[in-house]
C-alpha positions as CSV (number, residue, x, y, z in Angstrom):
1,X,-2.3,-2.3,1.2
2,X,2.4,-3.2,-3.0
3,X,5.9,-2.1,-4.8
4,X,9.7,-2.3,-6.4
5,X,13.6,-0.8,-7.1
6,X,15.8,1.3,-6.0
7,X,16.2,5.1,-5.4
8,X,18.7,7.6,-6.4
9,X,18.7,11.7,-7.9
10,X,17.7,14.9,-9.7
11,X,15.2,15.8,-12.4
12,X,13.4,18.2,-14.8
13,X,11.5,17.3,-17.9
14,X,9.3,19.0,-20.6
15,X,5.8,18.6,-21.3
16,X,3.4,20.3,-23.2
17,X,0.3,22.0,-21.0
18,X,-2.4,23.9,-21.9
19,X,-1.8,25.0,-25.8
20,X,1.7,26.3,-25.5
21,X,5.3,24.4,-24.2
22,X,5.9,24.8,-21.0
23,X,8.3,23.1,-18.2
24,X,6.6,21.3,-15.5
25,X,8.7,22.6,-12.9
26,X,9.9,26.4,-14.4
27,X,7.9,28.7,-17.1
28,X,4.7,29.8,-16.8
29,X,1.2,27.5,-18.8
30,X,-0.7,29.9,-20.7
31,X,-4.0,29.4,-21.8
32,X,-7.5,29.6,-19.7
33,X,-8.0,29.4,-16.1
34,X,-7.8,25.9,-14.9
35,X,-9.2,24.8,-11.2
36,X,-7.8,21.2,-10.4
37,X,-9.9,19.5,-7.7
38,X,-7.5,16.7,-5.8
39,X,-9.0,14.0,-3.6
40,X,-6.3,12.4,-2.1
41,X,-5.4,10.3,1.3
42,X,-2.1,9.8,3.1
43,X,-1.8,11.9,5.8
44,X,-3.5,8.9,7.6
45,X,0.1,6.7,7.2
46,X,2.2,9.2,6.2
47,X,1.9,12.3,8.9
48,X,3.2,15.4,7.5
49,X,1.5,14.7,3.5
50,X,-1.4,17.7,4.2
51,X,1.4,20.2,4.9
52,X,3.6,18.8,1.8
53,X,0.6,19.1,-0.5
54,X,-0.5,22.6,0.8
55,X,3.0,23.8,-0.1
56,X,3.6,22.0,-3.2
57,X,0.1,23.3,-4.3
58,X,1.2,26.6,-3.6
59,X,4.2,26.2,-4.9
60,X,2.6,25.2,-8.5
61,X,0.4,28.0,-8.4
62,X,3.4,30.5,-8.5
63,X,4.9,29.3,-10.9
64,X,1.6,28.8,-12.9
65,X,-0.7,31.3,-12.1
66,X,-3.2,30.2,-14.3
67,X,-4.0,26.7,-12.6
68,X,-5.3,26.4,-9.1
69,X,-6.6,24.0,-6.5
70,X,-9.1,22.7,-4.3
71,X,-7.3,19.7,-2.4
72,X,-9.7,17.3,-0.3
73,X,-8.4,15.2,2.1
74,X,-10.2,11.8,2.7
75,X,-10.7,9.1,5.2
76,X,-10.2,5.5,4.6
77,X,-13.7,4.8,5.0
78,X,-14.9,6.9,2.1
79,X,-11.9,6.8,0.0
80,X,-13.3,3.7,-2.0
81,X,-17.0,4.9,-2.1
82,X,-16.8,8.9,-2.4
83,X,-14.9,8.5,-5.8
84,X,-17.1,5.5,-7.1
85,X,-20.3,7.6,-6.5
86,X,-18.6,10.5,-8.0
87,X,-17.4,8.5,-10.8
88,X,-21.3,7.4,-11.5
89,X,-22.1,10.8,-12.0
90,X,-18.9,11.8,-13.9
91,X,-18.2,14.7,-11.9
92,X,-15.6,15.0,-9.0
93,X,-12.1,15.2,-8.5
94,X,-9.3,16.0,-11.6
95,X,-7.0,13.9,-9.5
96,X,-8.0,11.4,-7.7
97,X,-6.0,9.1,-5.2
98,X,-5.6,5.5,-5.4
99,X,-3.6,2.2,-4.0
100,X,-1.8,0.2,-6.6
101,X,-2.7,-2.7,-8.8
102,X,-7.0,-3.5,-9.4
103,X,-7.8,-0.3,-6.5
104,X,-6.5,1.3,-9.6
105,X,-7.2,-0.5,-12.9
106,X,-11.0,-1.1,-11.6
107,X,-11.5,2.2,-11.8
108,X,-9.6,2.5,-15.6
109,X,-11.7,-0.8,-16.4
110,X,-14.8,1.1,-15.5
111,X,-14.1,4.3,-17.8
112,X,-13.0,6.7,-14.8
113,X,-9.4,7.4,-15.9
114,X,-7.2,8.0,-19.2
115,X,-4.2,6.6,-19.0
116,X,-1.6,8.9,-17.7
117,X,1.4,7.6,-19.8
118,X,-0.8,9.3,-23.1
119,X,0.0,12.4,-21.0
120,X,3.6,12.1,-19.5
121,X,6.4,11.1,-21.6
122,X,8.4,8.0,-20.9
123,X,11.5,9.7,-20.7
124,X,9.7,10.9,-17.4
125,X,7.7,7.9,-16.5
126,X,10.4,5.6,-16.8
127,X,11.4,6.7,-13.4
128,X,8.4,6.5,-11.4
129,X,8.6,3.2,-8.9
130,X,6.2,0.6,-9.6
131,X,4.5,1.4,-12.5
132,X,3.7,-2.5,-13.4
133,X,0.8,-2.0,-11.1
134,X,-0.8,0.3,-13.1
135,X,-0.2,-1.1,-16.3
136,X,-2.8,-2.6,-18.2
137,X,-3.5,-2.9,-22.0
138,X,0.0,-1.6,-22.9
139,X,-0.7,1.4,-20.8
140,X,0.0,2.8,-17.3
141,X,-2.9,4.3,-15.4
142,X,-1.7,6.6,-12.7
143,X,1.4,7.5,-11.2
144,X,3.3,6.2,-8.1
145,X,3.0,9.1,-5.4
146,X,5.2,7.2,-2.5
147,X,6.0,4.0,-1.7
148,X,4.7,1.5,1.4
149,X,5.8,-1.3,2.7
150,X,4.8,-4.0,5.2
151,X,7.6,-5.3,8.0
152,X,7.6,-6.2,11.4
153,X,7.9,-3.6,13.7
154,X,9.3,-4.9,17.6
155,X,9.4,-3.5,21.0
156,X,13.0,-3.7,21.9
157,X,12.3,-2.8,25.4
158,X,9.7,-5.8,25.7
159,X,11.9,-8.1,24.0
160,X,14.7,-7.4,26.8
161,X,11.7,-7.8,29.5
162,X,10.7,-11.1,28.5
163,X,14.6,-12.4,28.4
164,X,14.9,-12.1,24.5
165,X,18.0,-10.8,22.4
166,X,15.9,-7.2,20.9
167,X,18.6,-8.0,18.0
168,X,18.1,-11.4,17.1
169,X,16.5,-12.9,14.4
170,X,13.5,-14.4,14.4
171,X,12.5,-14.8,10.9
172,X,12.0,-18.4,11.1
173,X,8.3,-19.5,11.4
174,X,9.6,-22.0,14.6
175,X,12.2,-19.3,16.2
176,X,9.0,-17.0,16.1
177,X,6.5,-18.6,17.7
178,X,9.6,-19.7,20.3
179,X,9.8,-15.7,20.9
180,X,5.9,-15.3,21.3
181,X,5.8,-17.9,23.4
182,X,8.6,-16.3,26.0
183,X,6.9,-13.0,25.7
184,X,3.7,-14.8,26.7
185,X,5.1,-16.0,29.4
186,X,6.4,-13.0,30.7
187,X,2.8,-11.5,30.6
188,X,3.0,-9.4,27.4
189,X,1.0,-10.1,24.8
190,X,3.1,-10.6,21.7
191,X,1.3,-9.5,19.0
192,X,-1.1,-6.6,18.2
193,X,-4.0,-6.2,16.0
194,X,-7.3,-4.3,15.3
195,X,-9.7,-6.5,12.5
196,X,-13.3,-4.5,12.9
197,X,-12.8,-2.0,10.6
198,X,-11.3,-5.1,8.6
199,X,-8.5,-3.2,6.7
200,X,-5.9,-5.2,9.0
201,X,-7.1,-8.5,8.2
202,X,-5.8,-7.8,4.4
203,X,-2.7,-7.0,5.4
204,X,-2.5,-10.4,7.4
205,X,-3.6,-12.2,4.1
206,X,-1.0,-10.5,1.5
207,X,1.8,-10.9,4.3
208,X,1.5,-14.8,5.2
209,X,-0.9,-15.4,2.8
210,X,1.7,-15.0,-0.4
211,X,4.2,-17.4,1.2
212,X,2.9,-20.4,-0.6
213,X,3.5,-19.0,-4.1
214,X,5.9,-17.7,-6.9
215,X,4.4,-15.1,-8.1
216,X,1.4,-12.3,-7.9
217,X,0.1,-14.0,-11.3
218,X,-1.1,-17.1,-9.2
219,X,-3.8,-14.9,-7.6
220,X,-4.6,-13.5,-11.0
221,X,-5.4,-16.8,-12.3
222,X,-7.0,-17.9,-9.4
223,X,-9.4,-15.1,-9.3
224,X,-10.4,-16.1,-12.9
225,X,-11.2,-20.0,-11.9
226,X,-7.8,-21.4,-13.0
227,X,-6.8,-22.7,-9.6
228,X,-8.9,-22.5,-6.6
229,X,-8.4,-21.0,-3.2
230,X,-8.8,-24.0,-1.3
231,X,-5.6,-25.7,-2.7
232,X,-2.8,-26.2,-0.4
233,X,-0.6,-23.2,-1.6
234,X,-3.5,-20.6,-1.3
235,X,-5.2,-22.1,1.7
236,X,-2.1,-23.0,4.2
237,X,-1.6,-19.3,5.5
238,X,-4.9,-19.7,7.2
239,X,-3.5,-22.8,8.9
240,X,-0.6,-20.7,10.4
241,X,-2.8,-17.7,11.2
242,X,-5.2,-20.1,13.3
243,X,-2.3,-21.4,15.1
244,X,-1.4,-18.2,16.3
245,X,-5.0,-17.2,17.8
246,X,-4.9,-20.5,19.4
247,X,-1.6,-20.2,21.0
248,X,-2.8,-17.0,22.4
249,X,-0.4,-14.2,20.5
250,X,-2.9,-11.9,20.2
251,X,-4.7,-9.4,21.6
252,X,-8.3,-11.0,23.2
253,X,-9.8,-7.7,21.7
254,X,-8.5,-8.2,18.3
255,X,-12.2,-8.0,16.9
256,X,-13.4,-4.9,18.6
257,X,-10.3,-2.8,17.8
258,X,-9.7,-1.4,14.7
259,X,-6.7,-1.2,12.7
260,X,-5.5,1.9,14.4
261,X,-6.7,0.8,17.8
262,X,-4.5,-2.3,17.4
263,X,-1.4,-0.3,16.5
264,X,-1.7,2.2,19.1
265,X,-1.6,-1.0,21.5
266,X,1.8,-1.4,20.4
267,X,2.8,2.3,20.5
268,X,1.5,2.4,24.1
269,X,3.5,-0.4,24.9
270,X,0.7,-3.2,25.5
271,X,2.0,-5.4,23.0
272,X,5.6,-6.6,21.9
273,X,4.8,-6.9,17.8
274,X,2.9,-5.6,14.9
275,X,2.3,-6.7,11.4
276,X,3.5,-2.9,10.3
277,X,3.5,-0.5,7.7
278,X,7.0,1.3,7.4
279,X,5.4,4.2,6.5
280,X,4.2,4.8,10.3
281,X,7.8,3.8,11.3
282,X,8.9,7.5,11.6
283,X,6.1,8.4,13.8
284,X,6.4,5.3,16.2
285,X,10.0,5.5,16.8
286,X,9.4,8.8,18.0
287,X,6.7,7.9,20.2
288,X,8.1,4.8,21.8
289,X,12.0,6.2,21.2
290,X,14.1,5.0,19.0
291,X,16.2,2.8,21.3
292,X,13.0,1.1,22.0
293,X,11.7,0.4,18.0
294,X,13.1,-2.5,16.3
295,X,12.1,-3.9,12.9
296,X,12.1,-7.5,11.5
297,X,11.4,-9.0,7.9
298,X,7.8,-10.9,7.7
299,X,8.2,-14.4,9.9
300,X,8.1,-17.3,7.2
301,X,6.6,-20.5,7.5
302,X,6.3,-20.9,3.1
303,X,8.8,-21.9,0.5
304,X,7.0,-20.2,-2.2
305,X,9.3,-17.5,-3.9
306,X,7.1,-14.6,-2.8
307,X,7.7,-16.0,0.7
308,X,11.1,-14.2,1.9
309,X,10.4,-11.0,-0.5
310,X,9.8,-7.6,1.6
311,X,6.1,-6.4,0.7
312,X,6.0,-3.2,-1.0
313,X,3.8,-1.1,-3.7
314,X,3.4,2.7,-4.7
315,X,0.6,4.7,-3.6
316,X,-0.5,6.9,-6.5
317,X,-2.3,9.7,-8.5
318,X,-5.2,9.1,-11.3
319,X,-6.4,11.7,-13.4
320,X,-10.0,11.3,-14.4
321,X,-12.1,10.7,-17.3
322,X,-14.0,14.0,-16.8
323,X,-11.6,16.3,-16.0
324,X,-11.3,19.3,-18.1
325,X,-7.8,20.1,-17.5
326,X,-6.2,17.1,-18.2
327,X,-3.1,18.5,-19.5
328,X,-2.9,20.5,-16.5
329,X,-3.0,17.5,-14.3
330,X,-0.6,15.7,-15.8
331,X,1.8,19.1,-15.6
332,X,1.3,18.8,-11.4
333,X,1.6,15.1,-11.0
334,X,5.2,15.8,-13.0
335,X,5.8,18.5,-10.1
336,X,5.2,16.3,-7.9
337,X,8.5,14.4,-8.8
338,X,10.6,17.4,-9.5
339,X,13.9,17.3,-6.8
340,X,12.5,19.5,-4.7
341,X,9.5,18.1,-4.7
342,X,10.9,14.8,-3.6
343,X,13.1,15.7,-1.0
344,X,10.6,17.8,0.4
345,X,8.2,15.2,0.8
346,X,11.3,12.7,2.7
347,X,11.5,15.2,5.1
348,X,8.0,16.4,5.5
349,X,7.3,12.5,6.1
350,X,9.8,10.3,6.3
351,X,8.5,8.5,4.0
352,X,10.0,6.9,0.9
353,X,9.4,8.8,-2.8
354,X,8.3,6.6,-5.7
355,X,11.1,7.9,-8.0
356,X,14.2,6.7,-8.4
357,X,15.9,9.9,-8.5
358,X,15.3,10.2,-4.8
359,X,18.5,11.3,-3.3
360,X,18.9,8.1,-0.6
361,X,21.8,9.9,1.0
362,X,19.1,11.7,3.0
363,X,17.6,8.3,4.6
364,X,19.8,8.6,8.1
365,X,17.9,6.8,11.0
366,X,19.0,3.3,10.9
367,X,16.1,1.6,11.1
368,X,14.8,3.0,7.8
369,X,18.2,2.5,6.4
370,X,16.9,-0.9,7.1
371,X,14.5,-1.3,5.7
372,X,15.1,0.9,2.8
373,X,18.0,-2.3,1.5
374,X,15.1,-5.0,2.2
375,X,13.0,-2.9,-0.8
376,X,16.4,-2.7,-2.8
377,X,17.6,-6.5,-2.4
378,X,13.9,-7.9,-1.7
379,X,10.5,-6.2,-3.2
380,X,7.7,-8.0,-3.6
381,X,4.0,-7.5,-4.5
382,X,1.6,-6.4,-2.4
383,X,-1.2,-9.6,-3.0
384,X,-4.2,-7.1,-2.2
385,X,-3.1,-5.1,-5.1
386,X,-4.0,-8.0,-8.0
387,X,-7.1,-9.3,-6.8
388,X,-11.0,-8.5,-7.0
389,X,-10.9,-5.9,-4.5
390,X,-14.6,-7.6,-3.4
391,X,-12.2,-10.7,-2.2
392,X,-10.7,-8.2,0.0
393,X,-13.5,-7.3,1.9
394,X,-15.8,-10.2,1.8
395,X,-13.1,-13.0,1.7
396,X,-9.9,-11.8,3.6
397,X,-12.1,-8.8,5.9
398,X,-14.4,-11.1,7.0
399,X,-12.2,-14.6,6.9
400,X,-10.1,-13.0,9.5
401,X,-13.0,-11.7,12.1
402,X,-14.6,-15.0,11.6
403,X,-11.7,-17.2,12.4
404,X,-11.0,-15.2,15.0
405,X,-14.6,-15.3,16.5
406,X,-14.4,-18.9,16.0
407,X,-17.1,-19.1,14.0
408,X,-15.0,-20.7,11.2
409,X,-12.2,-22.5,11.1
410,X,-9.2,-21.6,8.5
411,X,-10.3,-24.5,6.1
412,X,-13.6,-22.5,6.0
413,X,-12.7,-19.5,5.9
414,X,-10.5,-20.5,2.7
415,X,-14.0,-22.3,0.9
416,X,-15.7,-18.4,1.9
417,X,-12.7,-16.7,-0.4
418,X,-13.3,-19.6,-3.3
419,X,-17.3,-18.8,-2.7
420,X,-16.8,-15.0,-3.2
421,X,-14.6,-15.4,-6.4
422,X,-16.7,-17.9,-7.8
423,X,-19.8,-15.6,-7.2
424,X,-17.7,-12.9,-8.5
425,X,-17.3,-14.4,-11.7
426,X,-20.7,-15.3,-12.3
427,X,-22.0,-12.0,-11.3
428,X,-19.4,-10.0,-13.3
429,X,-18.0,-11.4,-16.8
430,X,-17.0,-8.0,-18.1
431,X,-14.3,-7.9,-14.9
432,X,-13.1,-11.0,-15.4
433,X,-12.2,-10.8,-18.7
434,X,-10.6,-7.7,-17.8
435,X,-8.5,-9.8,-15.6
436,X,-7.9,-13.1,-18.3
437,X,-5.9,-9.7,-20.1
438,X,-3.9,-9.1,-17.3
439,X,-2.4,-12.0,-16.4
440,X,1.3,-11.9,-17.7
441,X,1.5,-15.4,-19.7
């Protein structure tokens, strides 16, 4: 799963809710009884969200006695397909959760969302991280929740084992493979993985896959038919992926595990490396002890300019269509980024705010200090974020178990992403005019 800037502190703003003024964060709405219905994810990368919500919930409710909630926590799988089902029948969540860029604007495309910047006033909004993957038609549609970003997390302890420095860098594409190749030797296996449930082979994509090229626009046009996937700068990546399965850097059972399975391979100490989410970071050190937990920037073999940029988007908040209590919605999702809100989600989690006014002072483990002044001096787009999301899972999902069942090879798997997109397009003109729009000339 994309992001941008910097964080800092304090907040409080007014907005109008349910036919009187009232503050977000202080007086009381009046007007009828509201229920708001939130179907969300996170707890699943960020451990600690459920308890967070519960008490900010509550914690809205007091203040607002007139608005409660029915929260619904969801799985990955269902995520996607719960909300498009209920969207079909225009009934469902008020809230609903969703990753940045098209997981988003699909879903405003498609009639399922008003845009929440009709709702919250820009002197909010304006510091809410990463809105530019919401924004579409001179309008933002949702509201950056928290922010995750993709590294490389490293087993210090198996790094000293196989006769590496575990503070050394190894960001070069050559001085990687060097490091996989001693870890090899020393019978670890250097990198872990999980592709069945086929969520880790998009991460793979946007993370070596974006190396070749300037900017998340290329993909844009690309998924329109402006440039194709098979060219050089879109198709390399599959080239260096293929050369690590060959060299043997993975984990035989890559396509048997899934995404969780391979990370808990790492946790357990059966592989040296992950392709990671610094959201999990917390957790992990933890579990494997900080001495042990090293993190890295994303190897690069490209000299595109997205190539040395640190990964990162905002997970949000949509409000729907249907949704009675609109107003109301927009009053919690502004609660959400009150000071106390914010802090209270850093240490519920661990995990970084998407609000600037995030007091940064409170970031202390050094690892996350770390990587917290990679997203300062570094963001970049996450690529999953501003394409068809059916390239996802029929071009990168599959691409990856395929090459890695060696039933394709990487210049095949790179015709299968051009085949889906090209399909795509032919199957659905409204979309990819949608997309023509978006594209930032």
């Amino acid at each position: 799963m994309k992001l941008r800037a910097s964080l800092c502190l304090v907040l409080a703003c007014a907005l109008l809710i349910a036919g009187g003024a009232a503050f977000a964060g202080g007086q009381k709405d009046t007007g009828g009884a509201a229920k708001l219905v939130v179907w969300w994810w996170g707890e699943q990368e960020a451990p600690g969200a459920e308890k967070w919500m519960a008490e900010t919930t509550a914690k809205y409710t007091a203040a607002h006695p007139n608005v409660t909630f029915e929260t619904v926590l969801q799985s990955t799988d269902t995520l996607v397909t719960a909300f498009k089902t209920a969207a079909a029948a225009k009934q469902g969540p008020d809230i609903q959760y969703f990753w940045g860029g098209v997981w988003t604007l699909e879903d405003a495309w498609a009639g399922s969302l008003v845009p929440t910047s009709d709702l919250i006033p820009q002197s909010e909004y304006k510091h809410y991280i990463s809105n530019v993957e919401r924004e579409y038609d001179g309008k933002v549609w949702g509201v950056g929740w928290y922010l995750s970003g993709n590294s490389m997390a490293y087993r210090k302890d198996l790094f000293k084992k196989a006769g590496l420095n575990p503070d050394g860098d190894y960001t070069k594409w050559a001085d990687f493979l060097a490091a996989c190749e001693k870890l090899k030797a020393a019978g670890i296996t250097p990198i872990a993985g999980g592709l069945k449930d086929g969520w880790f082979g998009g991460w793979i994509w946007q993370l070596l896959g974006k190396q070749g090229l300037d900017s998340a626009e290329d993909f844009k046009k690309a998924s329109v038919g402006e440039s194709k996937m098979t060219d050089p700068k879109f198709a390399e990546w599959w080239e260096r992926l293929a050369e690590l399965k060959q060299k043997g850097f993975w984990n035989a059972d890559i396509n048997s595990l899934g995404y969780e399975q391979g990370q808990d391979l790492f946790v357990k100490g059966e592989a040296a490396m992950l392709f990671g989410n610094d959201t999990f970071y917390p957790g992990w050190m933890k579990a494997v002890g900080p001495e042990n937990f090293g993190v890295m920037r994303i190897p690069v073999w490209g000299k595109g300019k997205l190539a040395p940029t640190y990964t990162v988007t905002a997970q949000g908040l949509g409000i729907t269509s249907w949704s009675k209590f609109q107003k109301q919605a927009a009053g919690f999702l502004t609660f959400m980024h009150t000071t106390d809100r914010l802090n209270a989600w850093y240490k519920a989690t661990g995990v970084f705010p998407a609000d600037d006014r995030f007091d940064t002072a409170q970031v202390s483990i050094p690892q996350m200090k770390q990587v917290f002044s990679w997203i300062k001096a570094s963001p970049g787009p996450n690529l999953e974020n501003f394409i068809p999301s059916i390239l996802d899972e029929q071009g990168n999902f599959a691409g990856c178990q395929l090459l890695f069942a060696g039933e394709k090879t990487a210049r095949q798997c790179a015709e299968l992403q051009e085949a889906v997109l090209a399909k795509w397009r032919a199957d659905n003109p409204d979309a990819v005019e949608n997309f023509r729009k978006w594209i930032k000339r």
